[in-house]
C-alpha positions in Angstrom: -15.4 130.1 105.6 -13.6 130.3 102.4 -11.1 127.8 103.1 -13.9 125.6 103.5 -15.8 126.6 100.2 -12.7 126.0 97.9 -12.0 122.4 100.1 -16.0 121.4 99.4 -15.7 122.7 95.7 -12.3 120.5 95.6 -13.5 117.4 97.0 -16.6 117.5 94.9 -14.4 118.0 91.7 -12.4 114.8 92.6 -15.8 112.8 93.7 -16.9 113.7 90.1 -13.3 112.4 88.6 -13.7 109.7 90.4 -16.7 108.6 89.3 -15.7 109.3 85.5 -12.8 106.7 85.6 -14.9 104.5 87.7 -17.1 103.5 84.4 -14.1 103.8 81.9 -11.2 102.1 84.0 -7.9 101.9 82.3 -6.8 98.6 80.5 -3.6 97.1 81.1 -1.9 95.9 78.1 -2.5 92.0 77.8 0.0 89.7 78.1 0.5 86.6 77.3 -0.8 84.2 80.1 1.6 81.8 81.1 1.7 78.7 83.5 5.1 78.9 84.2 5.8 80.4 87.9 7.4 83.6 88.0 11.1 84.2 90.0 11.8 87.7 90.9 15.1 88.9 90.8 16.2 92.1 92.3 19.4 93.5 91.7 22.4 93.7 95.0 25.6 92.1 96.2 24.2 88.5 96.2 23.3 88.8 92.2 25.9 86.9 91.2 25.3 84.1 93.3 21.7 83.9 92.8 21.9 83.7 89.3 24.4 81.0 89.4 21.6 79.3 91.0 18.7 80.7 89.0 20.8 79.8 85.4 19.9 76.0 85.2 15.9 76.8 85.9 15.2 79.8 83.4 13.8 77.7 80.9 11.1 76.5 83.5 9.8 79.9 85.3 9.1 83.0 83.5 11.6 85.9 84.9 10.6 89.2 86.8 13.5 92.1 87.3 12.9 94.6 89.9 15.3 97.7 90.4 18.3 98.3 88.1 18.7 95.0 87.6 19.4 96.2 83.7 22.1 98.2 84.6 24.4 94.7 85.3 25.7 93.0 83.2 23.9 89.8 83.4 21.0 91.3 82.2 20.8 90.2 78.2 22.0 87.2 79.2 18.9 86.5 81.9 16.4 88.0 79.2 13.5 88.7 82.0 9.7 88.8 80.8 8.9 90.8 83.4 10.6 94.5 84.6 8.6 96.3 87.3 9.5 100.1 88.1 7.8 100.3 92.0 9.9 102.9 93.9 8.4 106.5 93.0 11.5 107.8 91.9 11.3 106.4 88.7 8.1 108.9 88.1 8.7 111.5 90.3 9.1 114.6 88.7 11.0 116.6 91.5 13.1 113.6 91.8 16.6 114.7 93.0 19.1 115.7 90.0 21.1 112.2 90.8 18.3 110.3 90.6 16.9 111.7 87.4 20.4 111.0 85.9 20.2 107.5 87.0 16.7 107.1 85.3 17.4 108.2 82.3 20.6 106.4 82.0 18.9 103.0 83.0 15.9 103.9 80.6 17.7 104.4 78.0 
């Protein structure tokens, strides 16, 4: 019975959370719109020759860089608008010791 008390008391804290974000969602930062279409570019072994490819067309699409993409070499020279951090590691905070090492050095 108490397991269930503490699990009814729990759910009805997060209904009420919920609620309270519901009306005050957070804002995203606001970009600038642009027309241009985006090319995502992830980093692995065919980098190299993607952006061979991708070089000639940069001034035409607006550049998104997944990964660690920042941690090659080509990456002041591609200048991407975009970066997107999806894989939970990058906010974990139990991440394994190797992982946090590679997060702070790409951060930083």
């Amino acid at each position: 019975m108490k397991a269930f008390i503490k699990t009814a008391i729990r759910s009805a804290l997060t209904l009420v959370r919920v609620a309270r974000h519901a009306h005050n969602p957070s804002r995203l930062p606001k970009i600038g719109r642009s027309d241009k279409p985006i090319l995502i570019l992830g980093n692995g072994p065919s980098l190299e020759e993607d952006v061979a490819e991708v070089l000639p067309r940069l001034a035409s699409v607006d550049l998104m860089c997944v990964g660690r993409l920042a941690e090659s070499s080509l990456y002041p020279a591609l200048r991407p608008r975009y970066y997107v951090f999806v894989d939970p590691m990058w906010w974990s905070e139990d991440a394994p010791s190797v992982t946090q090492t590679l997060r702070a050095n790409l951060f930083e």
